[in-house]
N, C-alpha and C positions, 0 to 999 in steps of 0.2 A: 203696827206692833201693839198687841192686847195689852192687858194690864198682867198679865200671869209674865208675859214675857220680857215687860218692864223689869218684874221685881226679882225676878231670874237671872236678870243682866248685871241689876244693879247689885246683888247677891255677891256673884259671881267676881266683879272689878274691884268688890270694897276686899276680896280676902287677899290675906298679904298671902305672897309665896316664900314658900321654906323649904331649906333640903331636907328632902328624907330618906332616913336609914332603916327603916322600917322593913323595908326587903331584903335589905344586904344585911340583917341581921338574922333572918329566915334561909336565907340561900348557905349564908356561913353555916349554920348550924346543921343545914340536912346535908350539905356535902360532908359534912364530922359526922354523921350518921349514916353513909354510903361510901366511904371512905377508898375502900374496894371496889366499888361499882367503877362500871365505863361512865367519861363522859356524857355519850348521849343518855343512861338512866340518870346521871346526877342534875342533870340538865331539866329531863320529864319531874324528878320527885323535885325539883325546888317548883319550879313553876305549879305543880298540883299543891302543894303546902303553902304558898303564896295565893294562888285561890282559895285555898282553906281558909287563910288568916289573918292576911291581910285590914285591916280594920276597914271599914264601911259604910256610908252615911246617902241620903239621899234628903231634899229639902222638900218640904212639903206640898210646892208647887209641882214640881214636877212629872211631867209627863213619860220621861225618856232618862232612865236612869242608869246609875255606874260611873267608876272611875276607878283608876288603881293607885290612887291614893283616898283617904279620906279625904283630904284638905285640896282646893284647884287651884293649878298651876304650880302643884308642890315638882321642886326636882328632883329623882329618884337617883340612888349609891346605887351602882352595880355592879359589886364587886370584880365579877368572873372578866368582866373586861377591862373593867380600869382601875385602879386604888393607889396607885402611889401621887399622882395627881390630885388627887382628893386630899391626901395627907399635905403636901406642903402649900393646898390653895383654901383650905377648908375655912383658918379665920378669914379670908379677904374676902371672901366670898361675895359677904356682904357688901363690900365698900369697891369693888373693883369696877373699873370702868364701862363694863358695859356687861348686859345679862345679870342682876346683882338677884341672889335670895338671901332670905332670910335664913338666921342658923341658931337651933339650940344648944348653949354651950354647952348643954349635957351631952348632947347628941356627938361632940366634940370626945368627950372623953371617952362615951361606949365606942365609937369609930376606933380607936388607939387602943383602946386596951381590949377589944373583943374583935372587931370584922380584922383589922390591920395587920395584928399578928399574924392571921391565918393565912390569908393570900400576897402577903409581900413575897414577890419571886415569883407566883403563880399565873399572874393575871395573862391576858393578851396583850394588855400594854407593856408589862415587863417583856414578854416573848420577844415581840417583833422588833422592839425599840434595843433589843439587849446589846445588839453588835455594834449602833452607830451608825447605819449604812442610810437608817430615815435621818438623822439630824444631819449628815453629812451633806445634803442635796438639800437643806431648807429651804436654804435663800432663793431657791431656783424653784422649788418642786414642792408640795407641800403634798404630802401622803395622809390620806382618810383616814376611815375608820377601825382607828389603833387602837382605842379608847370605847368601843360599842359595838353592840350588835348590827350586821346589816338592817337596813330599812331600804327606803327607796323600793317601796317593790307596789301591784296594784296585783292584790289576793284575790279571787274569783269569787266573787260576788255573789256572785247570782247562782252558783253552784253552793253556797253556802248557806244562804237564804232556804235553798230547796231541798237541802241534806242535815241541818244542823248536829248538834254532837252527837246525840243519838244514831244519828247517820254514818256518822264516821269511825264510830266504834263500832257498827257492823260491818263497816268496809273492812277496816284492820285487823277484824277478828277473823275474817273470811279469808282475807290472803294469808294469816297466819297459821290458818288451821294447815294449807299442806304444805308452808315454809322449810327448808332444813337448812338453809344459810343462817347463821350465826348471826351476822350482822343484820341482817333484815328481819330476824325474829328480833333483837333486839329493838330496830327501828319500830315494828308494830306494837312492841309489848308499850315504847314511849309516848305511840300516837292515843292508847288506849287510857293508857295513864291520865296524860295531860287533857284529855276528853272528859274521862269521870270528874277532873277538877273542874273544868269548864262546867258543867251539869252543876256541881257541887254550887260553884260559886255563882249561877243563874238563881240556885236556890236558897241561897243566903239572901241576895236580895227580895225573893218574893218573900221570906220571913219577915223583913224586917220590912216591907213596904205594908205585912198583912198586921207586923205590930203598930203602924204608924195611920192604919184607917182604910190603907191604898188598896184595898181590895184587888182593883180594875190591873193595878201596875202587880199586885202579889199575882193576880192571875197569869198574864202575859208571861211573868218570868218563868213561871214554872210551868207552862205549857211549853217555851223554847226551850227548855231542858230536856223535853223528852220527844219531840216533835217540831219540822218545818214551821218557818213562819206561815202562814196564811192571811192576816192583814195587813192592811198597810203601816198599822203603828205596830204590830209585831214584827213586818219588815225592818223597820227602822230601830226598832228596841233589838232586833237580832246585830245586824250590822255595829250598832253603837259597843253592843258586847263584840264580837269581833274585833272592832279598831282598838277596845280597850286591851286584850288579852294579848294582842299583836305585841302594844308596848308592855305589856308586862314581862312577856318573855323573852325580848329583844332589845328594853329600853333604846329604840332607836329612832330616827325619826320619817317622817317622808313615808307612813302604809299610807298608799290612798286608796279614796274607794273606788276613784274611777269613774265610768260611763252611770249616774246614777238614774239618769231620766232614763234611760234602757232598762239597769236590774231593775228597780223599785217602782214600775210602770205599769208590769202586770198587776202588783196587787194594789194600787191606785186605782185602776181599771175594774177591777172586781169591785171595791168596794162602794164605787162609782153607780157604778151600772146596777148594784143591790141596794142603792141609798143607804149605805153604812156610813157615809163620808161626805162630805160638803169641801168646795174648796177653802172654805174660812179654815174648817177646820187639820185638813191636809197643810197647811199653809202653819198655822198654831203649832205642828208636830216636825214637821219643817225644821220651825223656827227655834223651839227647843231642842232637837239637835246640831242645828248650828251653833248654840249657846255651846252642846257637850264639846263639842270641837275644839272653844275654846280655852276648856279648862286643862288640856294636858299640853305640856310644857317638855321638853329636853335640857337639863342640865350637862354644860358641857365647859371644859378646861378654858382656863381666861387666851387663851390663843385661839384658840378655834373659836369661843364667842366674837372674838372680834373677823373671824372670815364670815361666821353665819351669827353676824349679830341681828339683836331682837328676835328672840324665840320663834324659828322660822320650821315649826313642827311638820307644818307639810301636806295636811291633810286636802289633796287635791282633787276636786270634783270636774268633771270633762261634763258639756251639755253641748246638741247641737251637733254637727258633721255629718256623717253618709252612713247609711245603712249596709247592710252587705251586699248589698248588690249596687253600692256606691251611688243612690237615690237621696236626698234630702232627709236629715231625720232631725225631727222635733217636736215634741207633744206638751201636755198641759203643763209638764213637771218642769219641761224646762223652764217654763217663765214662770213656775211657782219658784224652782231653784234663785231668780234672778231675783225676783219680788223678796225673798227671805232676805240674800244680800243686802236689796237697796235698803230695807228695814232696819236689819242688825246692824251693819256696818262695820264689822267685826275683822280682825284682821285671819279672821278662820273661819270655814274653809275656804282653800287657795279655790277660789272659784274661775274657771275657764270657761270658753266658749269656741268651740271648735268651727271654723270657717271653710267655705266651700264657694266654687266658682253660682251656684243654685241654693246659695244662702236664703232661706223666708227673710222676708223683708221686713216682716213684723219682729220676729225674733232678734235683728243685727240694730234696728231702733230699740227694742228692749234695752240690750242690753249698753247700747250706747248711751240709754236715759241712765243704766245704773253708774256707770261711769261717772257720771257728770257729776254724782253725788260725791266722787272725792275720794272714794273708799281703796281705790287702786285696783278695784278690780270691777267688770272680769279683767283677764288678759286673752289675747286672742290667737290663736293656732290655726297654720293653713291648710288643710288636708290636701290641695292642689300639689305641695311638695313636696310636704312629709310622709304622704302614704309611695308614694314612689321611690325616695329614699328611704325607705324601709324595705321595702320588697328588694333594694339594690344589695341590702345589709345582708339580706336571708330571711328575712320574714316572708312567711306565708301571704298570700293576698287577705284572706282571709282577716287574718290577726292584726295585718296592716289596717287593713280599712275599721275596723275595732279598736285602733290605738285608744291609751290615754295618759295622762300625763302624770308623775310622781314628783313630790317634793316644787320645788319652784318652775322648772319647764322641761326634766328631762322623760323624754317618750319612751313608752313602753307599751307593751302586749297586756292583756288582761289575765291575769291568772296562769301565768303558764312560763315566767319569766324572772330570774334570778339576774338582773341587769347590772347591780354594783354602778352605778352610773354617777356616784360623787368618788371613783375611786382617788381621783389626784388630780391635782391643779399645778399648772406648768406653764410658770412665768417667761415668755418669748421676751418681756421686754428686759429682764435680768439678764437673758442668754446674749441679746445684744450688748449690755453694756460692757459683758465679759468679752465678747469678740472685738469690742472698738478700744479695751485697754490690756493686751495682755492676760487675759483669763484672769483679773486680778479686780477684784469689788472695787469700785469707788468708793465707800462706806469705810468697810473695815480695812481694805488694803489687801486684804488675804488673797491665795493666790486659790482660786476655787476650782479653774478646769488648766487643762493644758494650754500652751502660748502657742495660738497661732498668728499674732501678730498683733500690731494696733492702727488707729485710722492714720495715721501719720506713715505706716509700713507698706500698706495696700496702692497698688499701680494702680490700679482702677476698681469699678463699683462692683465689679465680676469677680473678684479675688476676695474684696470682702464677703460678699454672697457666698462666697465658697467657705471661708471660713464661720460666718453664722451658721450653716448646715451643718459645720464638723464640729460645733460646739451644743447644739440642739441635739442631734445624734448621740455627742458623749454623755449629756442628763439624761437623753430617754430610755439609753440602755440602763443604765442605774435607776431610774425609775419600776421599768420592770420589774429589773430584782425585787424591788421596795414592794412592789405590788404583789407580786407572789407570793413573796414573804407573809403579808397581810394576812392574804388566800387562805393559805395552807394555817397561820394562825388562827381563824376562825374554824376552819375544820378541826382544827386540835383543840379548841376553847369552847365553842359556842354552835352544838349542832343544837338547830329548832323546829323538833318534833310540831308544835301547834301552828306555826307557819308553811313549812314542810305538807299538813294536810292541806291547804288552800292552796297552794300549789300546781298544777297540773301535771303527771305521770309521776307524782314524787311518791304518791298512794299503790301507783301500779310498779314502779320498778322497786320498791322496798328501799330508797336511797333519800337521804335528809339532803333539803337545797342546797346547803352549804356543800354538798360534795357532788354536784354537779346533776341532783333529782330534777331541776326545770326541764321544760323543753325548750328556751332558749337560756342562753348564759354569756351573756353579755359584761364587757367593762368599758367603762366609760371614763374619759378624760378630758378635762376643759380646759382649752389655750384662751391664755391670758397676756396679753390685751390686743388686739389686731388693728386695734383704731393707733393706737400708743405706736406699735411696733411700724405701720404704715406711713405714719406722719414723720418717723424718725428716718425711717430708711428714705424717704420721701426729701426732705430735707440735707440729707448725705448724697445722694445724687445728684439733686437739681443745684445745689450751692458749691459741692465740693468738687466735684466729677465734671457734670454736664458745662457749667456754667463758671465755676472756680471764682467765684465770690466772696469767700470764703477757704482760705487755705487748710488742708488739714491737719496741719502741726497747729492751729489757732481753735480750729474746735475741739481737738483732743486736749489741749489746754482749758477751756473755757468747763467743758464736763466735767475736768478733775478738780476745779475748783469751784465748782456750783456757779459756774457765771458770775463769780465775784467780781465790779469791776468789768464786767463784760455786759452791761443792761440792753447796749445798741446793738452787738451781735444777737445775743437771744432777740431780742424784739425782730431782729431781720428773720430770725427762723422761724417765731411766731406769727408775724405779718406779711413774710412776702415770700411763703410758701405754701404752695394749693394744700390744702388738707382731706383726708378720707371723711364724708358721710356729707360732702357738695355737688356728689353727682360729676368727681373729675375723674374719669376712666383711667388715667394715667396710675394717679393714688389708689382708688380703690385695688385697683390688679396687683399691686406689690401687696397689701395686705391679702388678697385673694391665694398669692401664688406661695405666702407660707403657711397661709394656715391648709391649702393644699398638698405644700412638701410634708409636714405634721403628721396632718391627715394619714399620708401614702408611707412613710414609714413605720407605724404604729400598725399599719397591713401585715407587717411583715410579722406580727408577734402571735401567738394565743396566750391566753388566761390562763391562771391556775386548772379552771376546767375544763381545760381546751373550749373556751368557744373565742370567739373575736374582741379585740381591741376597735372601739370606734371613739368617734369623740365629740365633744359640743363646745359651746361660748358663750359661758356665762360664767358670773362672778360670785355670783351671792352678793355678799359684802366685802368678797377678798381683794376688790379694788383698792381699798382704803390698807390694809397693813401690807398686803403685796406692793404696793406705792412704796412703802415704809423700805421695803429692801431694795429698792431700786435708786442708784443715786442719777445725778442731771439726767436727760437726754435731750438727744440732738434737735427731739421737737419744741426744743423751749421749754421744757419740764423741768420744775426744780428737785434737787435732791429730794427725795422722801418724800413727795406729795402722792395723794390720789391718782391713781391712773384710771383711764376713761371705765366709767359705770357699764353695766350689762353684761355687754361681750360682743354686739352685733352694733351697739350704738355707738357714736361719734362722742371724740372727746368734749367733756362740756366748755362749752362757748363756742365750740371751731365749728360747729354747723349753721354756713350762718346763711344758706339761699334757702332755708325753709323746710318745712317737714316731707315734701314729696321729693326733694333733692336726698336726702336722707335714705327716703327709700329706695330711691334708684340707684346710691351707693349700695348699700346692705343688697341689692340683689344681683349684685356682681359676687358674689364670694358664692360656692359650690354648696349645695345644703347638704353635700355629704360630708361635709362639715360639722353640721350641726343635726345629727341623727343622734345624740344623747341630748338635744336640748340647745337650742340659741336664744338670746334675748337683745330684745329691741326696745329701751327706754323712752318714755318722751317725756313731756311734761307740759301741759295746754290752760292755758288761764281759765276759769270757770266762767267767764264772759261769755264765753264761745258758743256755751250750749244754753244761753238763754231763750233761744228761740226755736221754732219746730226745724224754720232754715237749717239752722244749726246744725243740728241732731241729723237732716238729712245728707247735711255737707260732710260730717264727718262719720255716717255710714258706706258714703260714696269714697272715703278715703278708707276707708276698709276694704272695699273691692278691690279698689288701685293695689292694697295693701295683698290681697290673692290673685290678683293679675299678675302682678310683679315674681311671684312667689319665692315671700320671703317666711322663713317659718315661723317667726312670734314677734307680739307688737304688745305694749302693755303702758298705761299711761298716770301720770300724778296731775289731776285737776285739784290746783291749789297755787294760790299766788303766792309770793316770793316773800311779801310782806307779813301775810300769815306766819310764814314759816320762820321768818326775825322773829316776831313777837312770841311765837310758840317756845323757840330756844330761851329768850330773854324772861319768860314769865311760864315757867312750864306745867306751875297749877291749876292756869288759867287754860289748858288744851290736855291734857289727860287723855282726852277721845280721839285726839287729831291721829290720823290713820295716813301712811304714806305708802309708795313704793318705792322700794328700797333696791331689790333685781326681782328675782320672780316670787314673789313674796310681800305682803302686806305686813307692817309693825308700826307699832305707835310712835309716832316721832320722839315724843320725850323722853320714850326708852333707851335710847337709841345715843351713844356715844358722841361727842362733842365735833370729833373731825369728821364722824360720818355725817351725821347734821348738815355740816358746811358744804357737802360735796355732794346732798342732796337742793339745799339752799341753790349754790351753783350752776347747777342744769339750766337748759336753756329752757326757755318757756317760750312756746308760740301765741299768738292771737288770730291767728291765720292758718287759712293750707293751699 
């Protein structure tokens, strides 16, 4: 790391974060000035007016400029999707448990007396949430993006690189010239709009980089303004504008950019081969836009900060995997992409490495040496399974083998796919609790689904089974609805013309993403927890059924009262019951054969846009408050604790014959399971990779790791002790960088129970 990119770092961590109303004050006012307008123009003139005005600032190091805030890491008010949230969380902001900004109490009173009036009643959040039908299914179900624009998407790169705005407002003006559909002249006249701002706002910045000296950086910008990138740093200065405008128009999180050793490789290559470019210096521009990564941040309601706590923005880079004709791909960018990581350390961007059974050897030790350094990434992706179960989804061969990845590990197509892939998160180990008492919470008592009996009722283990699928069944159907509802409120709230162009045929058929412009359209849904839910059913068989060690009228007593009083029974469930993630076929197949049924009844649905329901396993961080709704279970769990981290990994502590026992649990469950994304935690002492041994021992457990083919493995090099002292003294680790699920955050951000439940993992010295 240079000295330019020191001071850029350190710039960058000293500024505080603060909410900002700066947009929702711009978006209120032009919608009071389009008043009549549709949606989608009120949508195109705020975003253009928000380019226009937005305030702007660039530091004087810089190589690679922009932000849509002034200030980094500011969190952005957006009104069109959320505002009544904002109103009753706006003072705690600061002080609340996890994800805290900063707030100006003036900003407090303009909120109230100017944006508030305006849109109470109006938002998406007010829409979808109006009937009840989302809080009705909490405890069970948790429904997305009620509160924001879709994200999660991987915009086409490389078609934007090679077309920029000038590009696309000849595209728009061309299909509109012999337009007569209403709607689609409308859609072009917004893509045209929202482009002239884009232009506008490239040229704000070469203004003020040309008032500030920056010649080199005034030029660049305003060359993208009117023409394709053609360098490698005008590659990267396009793209960074890109990712910035994404959130501007969308405040949401998870645009990735995708495969970038592929787009940004031809003009690496040109400037190579013309001596424009040295790798110091390719590496310098790199490494400045990994800094810009950094600085944009998601503000979101203190409930969802704690499912996606520590600012988990998303920005996910793929390197490495198979070319189209499914051959080895990897070039100079990749190991520059790795070398930035090991450098920054940064918990952005979500840096990936795509694996293959003809992985380079050089590249699988790269990126294992970057690992070592602690930073939590990369993470690693099989294409051995997941281009396979993609092609099984409907994806093309083609777009399969081009995967890449959004947000923390859910797969996606490049450019051409409206996936929705955090739509809802669906707690399996709640549904259980309700099927072993009477549809009726342990927690609050309430009676939540219908009574199909309780464990004390059930003749045997096949009657309860019958009854967990008829209680799984009655949330997914209400889920649905829930999910629809969403759908159709984003089409009514929040169409986005600027997204909408990077898009694929959203340009040619005249139809904005949100109403089904992708050519795929996808929804995605994560079962939550399968290690929890296996260990529990696991333990109800072999104790109560099989073995009757255990009577059932004695564990349905014990769960209702948190194992008060009962210390020797729980310890018999926790001790001398085989657990999923040891390699015991018996366990792992009960967890295998629901998140299977799940899987196969979610077949049976379409999406708001007609396309497919699939689903993945992972958590984010919803382990830790989904735990919160779940009272005892039968696997020795206490009321309200953490359920097992990831989605694919083993409860922490229960894995206990090693990390390749692990894996050969995790590869008993079908990966058409995890075609929205699965996640494999580990956690490995940094002893491990002190030696070259090392490094080769645990690129050889990566192979095991695409033999086996399990679809994602992601690891925390860091000792246990570190992580006490970091909690206990958290001025003294600032930097310390974790993984949390698919996602990098700085441990002392990061809320006090979650701490402990990363503390807790099991750590190898071995494999």
């Amino acid at each position: 790391m240079n000295k330019r990119i020191e001071i850029l770092k350190e710039k960058m961590l000293s500024c505080p974060r603060y909410v900002s109303i700066e947009q929702a004050l711009i978006i209120t006012r032009t919608y009071k000035e389009h008043e009549n307008e549709s949606v989608q123009m009120k949508r195109a003139y705020s975003l253009y007016n928000a380019l226009n005005e937005i305030e702007i600032g660039m530091e004087s190091e810089e190589l690679i400029v922009g932000n849509r805030t002034k200030g980094s890491r500011y969190g952005v008010v957006f009104p069109e999707s959320g505002i009544s949230w904002v109103d009753s969380e706006f003072e705690t902001i600061p002080t609340r448990p996890q994800d805290k900004f900063n707030v100006h109490p003036e900003d407090i009173e303009t909120f109230r007396n100017v944006i508030l009036p305006y849109w109470k009643g109006r938002s998406l959040e007010d829409d979808v949430k109006a009937d009840g039908k989302i809080s009705a299914i909490s405890t069970v179900v948790k429904i997305n993006q009620t509160d924001h624009a879709q994200g999660h998407i991987c915009p086409n790169v490389k078609e934007w690189l090679e077309t920029g705005p000038a590009g696309y407002i000849q595209r728009a003006e061309s299909k509109l010239k012999d337009c007569t559909d209403e709607k689609k002249i409308e859609f072009y006249q917004s893509v045209i709009l929202v482009m002239k701002g884009v232009q506008n706002f490239m040229n704000r910045y070469a203004t003020l980089a040309k008032s500030m000296g920056k010649e080199d950086v005034a030029q660049i910008c305003h060359d993208l303004s009117v023409r394709p990138a053609q360098s490698f740093r005008e590659a990267i200065q396009s793209l960074w504008f890109l990712m910035v405008i994404l959130h501007m128009e969308s405040n949401a999180s998870s645009f990735s950019p995708g495969r970038l050793d592929e787009s940004l490789y031809p003009y690496y290559k040109k400037d190579k081969e013309e001596l424009m470019i040295s790798d110091e210096e390719a590496l310098e521009l790199i490494e400045c836009l990994w800094l810009k990564f950094n600085q944009i941040v998601y503000l979101r309601n203190a409930h969802s900060a704690k499912y996606f706590a520590g600012f988990p923005i998303g920005f996910n880079i793929a390197v490495g995997g198979v070319d189209e004709n499914g051959n080895d791909f990897c070039n100079e960018l990749s190991h520059l992409f790795i070398k930035a990581q090991e450098e920054i350390g940064l918990p952005q961007p979500n840096l990936s490495v795509r694996l293959h059974e003809k992985t380079n050897q050089e590249l699988l030790e790269h990126a294992v040496r970057c690992v070592s350094k602690g930073s939590g990434m990369p993470q690693f992706f099989n294409d051995k399974c997941l281009i396979p179960a993609l092609e099984e989804l409907g994806i093309s061969k083609e777009d399969a083998r081009d995967y890449a990845i959004v947000g923390c590990v859910e797969i996606t197509t490049q450019g051409n796919n409206l996936g929705w892939s955090d739509s809802a998160m669906f707690n399996l180990c709640k549904v259980l609790e309700l099927t072993l008492n009477h549809g009726k919470c342990l927690i609050t008592h309430k009676q939540l689904s219908p009574d199909y009996g309780s464990l004390s009722t059930y003749s045997s283990f096949e009657e309860l089974e019958n009854a967990f699928e008829k209680t799984m069944d009655y949330f997914i159907d209400k889920m649905i609805e829930c999910c629809e509802k969403v759908e159709k409120g984003h089409q009514d709230h929040l169409p986005t013309p600027f997204l909408s162009c990077v898009i694929d045929d959203c340009i040619e058929s005249g139809m904005d993403v949100v109403n089904g412009g992708a050519r795929y359209n996808l929804s995605g849904i994560q079962m939550i927890q399968v290690a929890n839910l296996a260990d529990s059913m696991a333990a109800i068989k072999k104790m109560v059924f099989d073995e009757k060690r255990i009577s059932a009228h004695d564990l349905e007593y014990a769960l209702q009262t948190n194992f008060e009083g009962q210390e020797v029974l729980r310890q018999t469930l926790l001790n001398r019951v085989e657990k999923y993630g040891n390699d015991i076929q018996w366990v792992d197949e009960l967890g295998s054969k629901w998140a299977n049924a799940f899987r196969n009844k979610l077949k049976k649905y379409t999406n708001y846009r007609k396309g497919p329901y699939h689903t993945g396993m992972y958590t984010v961080s919803a382990h830790v408050p989904m735990g919160q709704n779940v009272g005892a279970s039968a696997d020795g769990r206490l009321s309200q604790t953490p359920l097992a981290d990831g989605g694919l990994s083993a409860v922490y502590g229960r894995d206990l014959n090693g990390p390749t026992a692990v894996l050969k649990s995790v590869s008993r469950l079908d990966n058409q399971c995890t075609t929205n994304g699965g996640l494999l935690n580990m956690k490995f002492l940094p002893e491990f990779f002190s030696t070259q041994s090392g490094i080769e021992k645990f690129a050889n457990f990566l192979r095991t790791f695409v033999d086996l083919e399990i679809p994602h493995i992601q690891f925390n090099v860091v000792s246990k002790q570190d992580l006490l002292a970091a909690k206990a003294h958290p001025e003294q680790y600032s930097s310390l960088t974790v993984r949390v699920a698919g996602y990098t955050a700085y441990f002392t951000e990061l809320a006090g129970d979650l701490q402990d439940e990363i503390i807790a993992r099991t750590s190898y010295d071995k494999i």
